[in-house]
MARVOSE-570951 format. One line per 4 residues: number of its first residue (from 0); their letters; for each residue y, z, x of C-alpha. Coordinates in nm, 4 decimals. Each point is the difference from the previous one (the first is absolute). Example, Ala and Ser with C-alpha at 12.3 -4.5 7.8 and 13.67 -1.06 7.14 Angstrom:
BEGIN
0	AS	-0.4500,0.7800,1.2300 ~ 0.3440,-0.0660,0.1370;
END
This chain:
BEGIN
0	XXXX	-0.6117,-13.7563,-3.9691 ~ -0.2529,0.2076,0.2777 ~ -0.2128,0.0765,-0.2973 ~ 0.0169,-0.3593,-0.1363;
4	XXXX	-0.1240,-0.1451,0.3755 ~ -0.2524,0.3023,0.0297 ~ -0.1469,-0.1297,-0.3729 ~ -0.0288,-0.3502,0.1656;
8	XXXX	-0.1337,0.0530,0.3021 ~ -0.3057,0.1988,-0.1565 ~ -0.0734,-0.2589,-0.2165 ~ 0.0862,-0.2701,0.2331;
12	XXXX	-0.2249,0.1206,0.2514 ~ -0.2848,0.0628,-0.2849 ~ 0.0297,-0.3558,-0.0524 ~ 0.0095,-0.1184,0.3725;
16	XXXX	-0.3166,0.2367,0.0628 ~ -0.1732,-0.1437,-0.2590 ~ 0.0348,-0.3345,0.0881 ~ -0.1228,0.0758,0.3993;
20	XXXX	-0.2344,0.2448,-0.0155 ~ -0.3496,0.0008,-0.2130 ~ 0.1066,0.0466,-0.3717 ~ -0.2046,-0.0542,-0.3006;
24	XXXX	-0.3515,0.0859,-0.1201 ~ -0.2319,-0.0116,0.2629 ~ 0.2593,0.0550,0.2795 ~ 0.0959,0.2621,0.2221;
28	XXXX	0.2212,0.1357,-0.2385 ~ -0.0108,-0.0080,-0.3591 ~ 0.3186,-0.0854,-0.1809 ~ 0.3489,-0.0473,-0.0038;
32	XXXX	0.0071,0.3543,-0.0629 ~ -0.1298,0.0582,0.3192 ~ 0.2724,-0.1738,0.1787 ~ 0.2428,0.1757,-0.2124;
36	XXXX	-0.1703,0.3098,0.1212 ~ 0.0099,-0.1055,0.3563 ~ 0.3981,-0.0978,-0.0334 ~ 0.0805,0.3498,-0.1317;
40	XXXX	-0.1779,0.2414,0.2957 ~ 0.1627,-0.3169,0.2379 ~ 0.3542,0.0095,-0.0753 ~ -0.0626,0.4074,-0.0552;
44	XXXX	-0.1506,-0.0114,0.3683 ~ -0.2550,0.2405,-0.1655 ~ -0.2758,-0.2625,0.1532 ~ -0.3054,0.1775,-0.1499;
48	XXXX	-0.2439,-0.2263,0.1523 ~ -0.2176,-0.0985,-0.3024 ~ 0.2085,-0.3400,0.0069 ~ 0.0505,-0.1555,0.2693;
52	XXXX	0.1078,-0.4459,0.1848 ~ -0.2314,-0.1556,0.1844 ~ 0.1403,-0.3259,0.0507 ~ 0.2949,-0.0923,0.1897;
56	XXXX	0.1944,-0.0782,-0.2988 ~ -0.0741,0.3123,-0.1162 ~ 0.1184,0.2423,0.2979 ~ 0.3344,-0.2419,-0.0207;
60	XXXX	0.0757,0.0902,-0.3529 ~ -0.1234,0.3585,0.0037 ~ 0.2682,0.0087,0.3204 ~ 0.2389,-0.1386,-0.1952;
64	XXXX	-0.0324,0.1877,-0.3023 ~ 0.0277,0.3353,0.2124 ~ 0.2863,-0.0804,0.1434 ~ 0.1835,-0.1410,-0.3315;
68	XXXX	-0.1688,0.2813,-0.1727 ~ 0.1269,0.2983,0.2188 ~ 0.3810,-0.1574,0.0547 ~ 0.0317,-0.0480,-0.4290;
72	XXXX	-0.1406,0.3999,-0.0253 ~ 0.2365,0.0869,0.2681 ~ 0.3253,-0.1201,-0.1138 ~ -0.1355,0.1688,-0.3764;
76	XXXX	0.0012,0.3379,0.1755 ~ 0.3342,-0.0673,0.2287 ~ 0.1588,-0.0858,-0.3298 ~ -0.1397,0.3358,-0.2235;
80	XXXX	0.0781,0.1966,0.3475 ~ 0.3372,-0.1372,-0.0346 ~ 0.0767,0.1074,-0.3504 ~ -0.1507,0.3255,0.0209;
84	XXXX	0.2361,0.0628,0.3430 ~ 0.3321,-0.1267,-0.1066 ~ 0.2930,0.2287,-0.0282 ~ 0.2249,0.0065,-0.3484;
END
């Protein structure tokens, strides 16, 4: 289920950056790959830089998708912690 919200949130937010930032030939960014790539270092909270909101709508989803993004890793690693630790 955490890896089924973590799949939607990347490409939810890929979508949502696309359609409030700059996308498209010409643009600030290039593609819908772009966003894609943007979603993935997001939600990693890698942040390299090299894609990046300017607009208001922007910041509010890239907020959102870090905070979505880090709770749907979290509960993946409580839940493979909590396998590897019980006792049989």
């Amino acid at each position: 289920m955490a890896l089924s919200a973590a799949g939607l949130t990347w490409i939810s937010a890929a979508v949502a950056f696309t359609m409030v930032e700059e996308v498209g030939e010409g643009q600030r960014l290039g593609s819908f790959f772009d966003a894609l790539w943007w979603s993935t270092v997001t939600i990693t909270t890698v942040g390299y830089g090299d894609i990046y909101p300017v607009t208001s709508a922007g910041r509010i989803v890239a907020g959102l998708t870090m905070l979505v993004g880090i709770s749907a890793f979290a509960v993946v690693t409580a839940k493979v912690a909590s396998f590897l630790a019980r006792d049989e």
